[in-house]
C-alpha positions as CSV (number, residue, x, y, z in Angstrom):
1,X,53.6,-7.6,28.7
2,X,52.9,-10.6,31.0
3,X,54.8,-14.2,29.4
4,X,53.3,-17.3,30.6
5,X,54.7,-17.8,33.6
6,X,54.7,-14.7,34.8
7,X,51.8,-12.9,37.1
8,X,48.5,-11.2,34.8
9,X,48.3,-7.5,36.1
10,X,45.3,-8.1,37.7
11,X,47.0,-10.7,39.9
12,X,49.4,-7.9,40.7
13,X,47.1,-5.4,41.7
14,X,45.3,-7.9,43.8
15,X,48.4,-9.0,45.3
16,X,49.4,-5.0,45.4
17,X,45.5,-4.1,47.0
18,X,46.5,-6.6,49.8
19,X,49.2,-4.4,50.4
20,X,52.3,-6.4,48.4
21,X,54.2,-3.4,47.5
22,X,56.9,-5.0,45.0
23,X,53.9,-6.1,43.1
24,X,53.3,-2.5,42.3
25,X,57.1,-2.2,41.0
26,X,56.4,-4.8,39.3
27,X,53.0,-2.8,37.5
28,X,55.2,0.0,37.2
29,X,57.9,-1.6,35.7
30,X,55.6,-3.6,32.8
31,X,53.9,-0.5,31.6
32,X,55.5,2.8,32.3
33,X,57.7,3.4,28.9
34,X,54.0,3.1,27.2
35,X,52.4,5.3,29.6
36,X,55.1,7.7,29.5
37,X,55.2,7.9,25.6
38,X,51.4,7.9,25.1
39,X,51.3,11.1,27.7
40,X,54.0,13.0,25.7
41,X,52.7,12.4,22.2
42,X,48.7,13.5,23.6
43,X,50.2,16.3,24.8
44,X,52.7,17.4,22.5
45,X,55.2,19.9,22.1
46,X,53.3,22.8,23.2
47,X,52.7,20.7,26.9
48,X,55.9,19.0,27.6
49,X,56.5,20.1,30.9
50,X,53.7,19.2,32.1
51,X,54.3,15.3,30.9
52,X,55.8,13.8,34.3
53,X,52.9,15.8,36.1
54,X,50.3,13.7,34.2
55,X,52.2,10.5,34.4
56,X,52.9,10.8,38.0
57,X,49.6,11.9,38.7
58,X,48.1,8.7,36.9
59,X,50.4,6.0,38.6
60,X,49.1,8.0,42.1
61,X,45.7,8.0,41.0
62,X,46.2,3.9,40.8
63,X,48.0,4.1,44.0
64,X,44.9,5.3,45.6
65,X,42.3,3.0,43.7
66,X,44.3,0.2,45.3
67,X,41.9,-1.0,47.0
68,X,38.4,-0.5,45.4
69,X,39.7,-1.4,41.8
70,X,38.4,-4.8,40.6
71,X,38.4,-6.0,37.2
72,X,35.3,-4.9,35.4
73,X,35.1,-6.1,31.6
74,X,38.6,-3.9,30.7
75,X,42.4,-4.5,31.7
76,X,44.2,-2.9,34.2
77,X,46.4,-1.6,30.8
78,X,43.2,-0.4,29.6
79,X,42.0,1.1,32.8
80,X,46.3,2.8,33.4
81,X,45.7,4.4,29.5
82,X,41.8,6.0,30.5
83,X,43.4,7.3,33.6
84,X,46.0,8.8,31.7
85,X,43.4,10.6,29.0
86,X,41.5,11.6,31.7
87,X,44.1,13.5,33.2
88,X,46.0,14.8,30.4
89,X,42.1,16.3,29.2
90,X,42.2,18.3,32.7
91,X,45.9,19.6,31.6
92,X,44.8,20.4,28.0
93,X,42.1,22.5,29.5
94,X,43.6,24.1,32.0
95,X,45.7,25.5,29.6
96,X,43.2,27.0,27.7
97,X,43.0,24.7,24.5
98,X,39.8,23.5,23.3
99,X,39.5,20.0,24.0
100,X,36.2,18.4,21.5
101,X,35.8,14.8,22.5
102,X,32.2,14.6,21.9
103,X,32.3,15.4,18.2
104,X,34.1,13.3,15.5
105,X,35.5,16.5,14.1
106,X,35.3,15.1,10.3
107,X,34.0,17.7,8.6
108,X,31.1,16.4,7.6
109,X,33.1,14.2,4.9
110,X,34.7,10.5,4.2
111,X,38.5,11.1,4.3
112,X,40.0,11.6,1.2
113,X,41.3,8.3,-0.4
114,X,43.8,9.1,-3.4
115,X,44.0,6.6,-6.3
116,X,47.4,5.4,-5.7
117,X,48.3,3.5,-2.5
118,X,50.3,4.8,0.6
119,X,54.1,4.9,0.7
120,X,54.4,3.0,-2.7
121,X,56.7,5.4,-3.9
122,X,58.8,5.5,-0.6
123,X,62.5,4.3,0.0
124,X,62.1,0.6,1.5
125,X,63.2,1.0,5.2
126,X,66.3,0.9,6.0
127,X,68.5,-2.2,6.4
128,X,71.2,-3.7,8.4
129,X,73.6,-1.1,7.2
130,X,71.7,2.1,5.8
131,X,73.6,4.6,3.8
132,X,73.8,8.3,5.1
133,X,71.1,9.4,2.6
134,X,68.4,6.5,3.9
135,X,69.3,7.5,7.5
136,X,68.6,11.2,7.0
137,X,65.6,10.7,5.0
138,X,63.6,8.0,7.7
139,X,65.3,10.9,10.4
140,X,62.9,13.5,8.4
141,X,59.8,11.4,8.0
142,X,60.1,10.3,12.0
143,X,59.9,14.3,13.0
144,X,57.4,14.7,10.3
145,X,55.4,12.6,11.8
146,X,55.7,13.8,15.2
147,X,54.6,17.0,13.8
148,X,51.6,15.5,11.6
149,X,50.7,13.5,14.7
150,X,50.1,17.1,16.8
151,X,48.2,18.5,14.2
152,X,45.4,15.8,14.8
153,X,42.0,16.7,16.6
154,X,43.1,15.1,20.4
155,X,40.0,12.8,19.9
156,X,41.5,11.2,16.5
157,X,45.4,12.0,18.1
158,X,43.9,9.8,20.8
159,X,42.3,6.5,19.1
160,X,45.5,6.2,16.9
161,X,47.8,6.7,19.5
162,X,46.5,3.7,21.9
163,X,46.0,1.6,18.4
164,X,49.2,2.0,16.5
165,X,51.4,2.8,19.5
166,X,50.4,1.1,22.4
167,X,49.2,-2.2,20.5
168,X,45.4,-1.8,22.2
169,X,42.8,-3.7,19.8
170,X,39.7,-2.0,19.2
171,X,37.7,-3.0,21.5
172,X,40.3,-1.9,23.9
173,X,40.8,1.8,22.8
174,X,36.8,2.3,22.8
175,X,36.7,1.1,26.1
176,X,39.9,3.0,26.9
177,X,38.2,6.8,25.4
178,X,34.9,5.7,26.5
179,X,33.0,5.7,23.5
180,X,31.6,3.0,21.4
181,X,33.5,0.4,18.9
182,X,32.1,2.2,15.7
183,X,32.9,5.8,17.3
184,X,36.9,4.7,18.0
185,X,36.9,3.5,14.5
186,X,35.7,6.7,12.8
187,X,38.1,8.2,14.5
188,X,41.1,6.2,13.9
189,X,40.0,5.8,10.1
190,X,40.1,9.6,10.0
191,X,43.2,10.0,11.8
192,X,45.0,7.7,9.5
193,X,43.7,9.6,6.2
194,X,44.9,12.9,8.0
195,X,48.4,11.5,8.8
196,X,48.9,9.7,5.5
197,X,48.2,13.0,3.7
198,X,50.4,15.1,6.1
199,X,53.1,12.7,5.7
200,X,53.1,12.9,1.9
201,X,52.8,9.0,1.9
202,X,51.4,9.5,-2.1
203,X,54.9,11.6,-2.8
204,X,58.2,9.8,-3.6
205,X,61.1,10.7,-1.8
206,X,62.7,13.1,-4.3
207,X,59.4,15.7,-3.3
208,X,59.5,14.6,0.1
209,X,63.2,16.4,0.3
């Protein structure tokens, strides 16, 4: 991200629109390890060659909005992550999976909220020198969570994605799915139960194993 005394995107895709090409390295540069992880994580195992099609694809569809694009109540980080859904829906379909962004897809319910609180029965993280047993234990929950995160709805996989991973308030990820604040709420509130649950955040470690 931008410090203060460097350039806002939107100064560098002006500059880049007036055809300043390192300004567009300089775009690339800021935001592609984001752009690149939030396009492998939507997609998932089950898509993973087709990853640096849709990344690729988004960075060329900015390359060719060069000149129309103008700032128009959302960032240009904003705008790179809805260009990126947008495609990564076309790959999810053309592959035959059923893609239901329209629907919250909660099953008519609230999530389920245990009595005891998240992860209290966890191993605290590991420090500046972690034994063998904390290192192979956070190694398990990591691809757990990888897998929890692909059994989400794309819609909920989506909301907590841009939120939790990509540090986008709110505001940001509504405007970045296209749906309204409480919508992208719902959704992240309900992909948070789901994960929690799949993680077996109310389980101490010794069930966990």
């Amino acid at each position: 991200m931008p410090t203060a005394t460097e350039p806002t995107d939107d100064s560098l895709m002006a500059a880049y629109a007036s055809g300043d090409s390192p300004a567009f390295e300089a775009l690339y540069a800021r935001h592609q390890t984001a752009l690149y992880r939030f396009v492998r994580r939507l997609l998932g195992s089950g898509l993973a060659p087709q990853v640096d099609e849709v990344f690729q694809d988004t960075w060329l569809r900015v390359v060719r909005a060069r000149e129309s694009w103008a700032p128009q109540g959302a960032t240009f980080r904003t705008w790179l992550f809805t260009l990126a859904h947008h495609r990564a829906i076309d790959v999810l379909r053309r592959s035959g999976r059923e893609v239901a962004l329209d629907a919250l897809e909660t099953d008519g319910d609230e999530p389920w909220q245990p009595d005891s609180a998240a992860w209290q029965h966890w191993p605290a993280p590991a420090g500046a020198a972690p034994q063998a047993d904390e290192l192979a234990f956070w190694r398990r929950a990591g691809l757990r969570m990888l897998d929890c995160l692909e059994q989400l709805p794309l819609a909920q996989r989506s909301a907590f994605l841009l939120h939790h991973e990509d540090g986008l308030g709110m505001a940001e990820v509504a405007q970045a799915l296209e749906v309204g604040f409480e919508t992208a709420k719902t959704r992240l509130r309900y992909a948070m139960s789901k994960l929690r649950t799949c993680m077996g955040a109310y389980l101490t470690a010794a069930e966990l194993s």
